[in-house]
N, C-alpha and C positions, 0 to 999 in steps of 0.2 A: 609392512609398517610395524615399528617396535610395539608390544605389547601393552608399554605402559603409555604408549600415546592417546589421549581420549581427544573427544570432543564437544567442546559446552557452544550449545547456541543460548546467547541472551537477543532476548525480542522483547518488540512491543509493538502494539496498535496505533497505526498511525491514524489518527483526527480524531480517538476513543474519546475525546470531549465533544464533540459532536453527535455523539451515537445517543438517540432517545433510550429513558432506561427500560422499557419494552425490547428494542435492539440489542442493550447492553446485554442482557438474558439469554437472545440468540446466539450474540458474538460469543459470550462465555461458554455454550454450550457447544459449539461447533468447535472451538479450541479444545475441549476437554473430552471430548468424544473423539475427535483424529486424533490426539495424543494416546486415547485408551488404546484405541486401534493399533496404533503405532508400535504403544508398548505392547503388547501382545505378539509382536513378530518380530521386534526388537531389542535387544539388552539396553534400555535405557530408563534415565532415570528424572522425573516431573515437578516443577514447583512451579504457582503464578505468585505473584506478589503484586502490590501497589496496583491491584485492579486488571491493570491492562497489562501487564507484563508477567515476561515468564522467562524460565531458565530449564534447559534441557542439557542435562551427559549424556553422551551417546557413547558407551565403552568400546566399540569398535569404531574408532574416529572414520572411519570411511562411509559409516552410515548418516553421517552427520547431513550432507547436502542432498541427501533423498528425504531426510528429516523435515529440513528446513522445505524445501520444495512441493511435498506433500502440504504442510500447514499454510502455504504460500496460498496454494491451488485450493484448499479446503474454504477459506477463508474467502477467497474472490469468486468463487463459483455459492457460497451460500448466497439465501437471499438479500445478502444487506452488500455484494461484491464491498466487501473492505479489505485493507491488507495489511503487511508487519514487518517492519523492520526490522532484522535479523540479522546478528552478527556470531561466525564460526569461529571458534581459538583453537588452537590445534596445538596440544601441548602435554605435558603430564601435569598431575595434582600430587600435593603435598596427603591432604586429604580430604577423602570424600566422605562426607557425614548424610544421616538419614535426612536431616533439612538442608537441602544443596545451598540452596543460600548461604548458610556458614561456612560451605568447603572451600579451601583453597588451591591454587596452586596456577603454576603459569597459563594453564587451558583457562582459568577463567579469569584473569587477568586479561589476558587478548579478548577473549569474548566482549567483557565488559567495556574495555578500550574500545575496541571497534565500535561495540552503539555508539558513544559517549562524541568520536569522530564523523558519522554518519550523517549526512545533510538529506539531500535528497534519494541515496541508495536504497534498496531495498534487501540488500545481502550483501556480505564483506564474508572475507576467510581471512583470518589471520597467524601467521604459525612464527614462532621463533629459527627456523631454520629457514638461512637467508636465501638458497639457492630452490627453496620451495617455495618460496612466497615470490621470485622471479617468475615462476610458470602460471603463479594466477594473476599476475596482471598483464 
């Protein structure tokens, strides 16, 4: 895979309006402890915002759906079993700044899309190369 291809998962908690703020505590803390974890054996780089939502580059795009997968399982085997809607862009950035939230570029464009699209799924991949987005659906 080209070098400059990366991978942004944008997620969020699904029914986080229902989580007691005792829960909300646990949810927050299980998310950012698998993401320590994470980052620690992988090149990747962390931001939450708006609470319940979060943004992950994962610079070797192929790590991206063991990413996502990990905080899937993190999340529904804690004690509050919740889960997170999670969307993959597979793509290059223009660029990557220390607060990902203001990076850009086509990987988080798709990422972002694909929440935005997202009804009842729990994971989308979405990549600008049309003969690679045949083999994931």
């Amino acid at each position: 895979m080209n070098k400059d291809i990366v991978s942004v998962i944008t997620g969020d908690i699904i029914d986080s309006r229902n989580i007691t703020p005792e829960n909300y505590d646990v949810m927050l803390y299980t998310l950012e402890q698998t993401v320590q974890l994470l980052s620690e054996q992988l090149p990747l780089k962390y931001d939450r915002y708006r609470g319940d939502s979060f943004q992950l580059v994962c610079l070797h795009a192929y790590d991206a759906i063991k990413v996502a997968i990990v905080i899937q399982l993190a999340l529904k085997t804690s004690e509050l079993n919740i889960s997170a809607r999670q969307s993959i862009g597979i793509g290059k950035i223009n660029s990557l700044r220390n607060d990902i939230r203001t990076s850009m570029g086509e990987a988080f464009i798709l990422s972002g899309e694909g929440l935005d699209k997202m009804k009842s799924e729990i994971l989308t991949i979405s990549t600008s190369d049309k003969e690679f987005q045949k083999t994931l659906l």
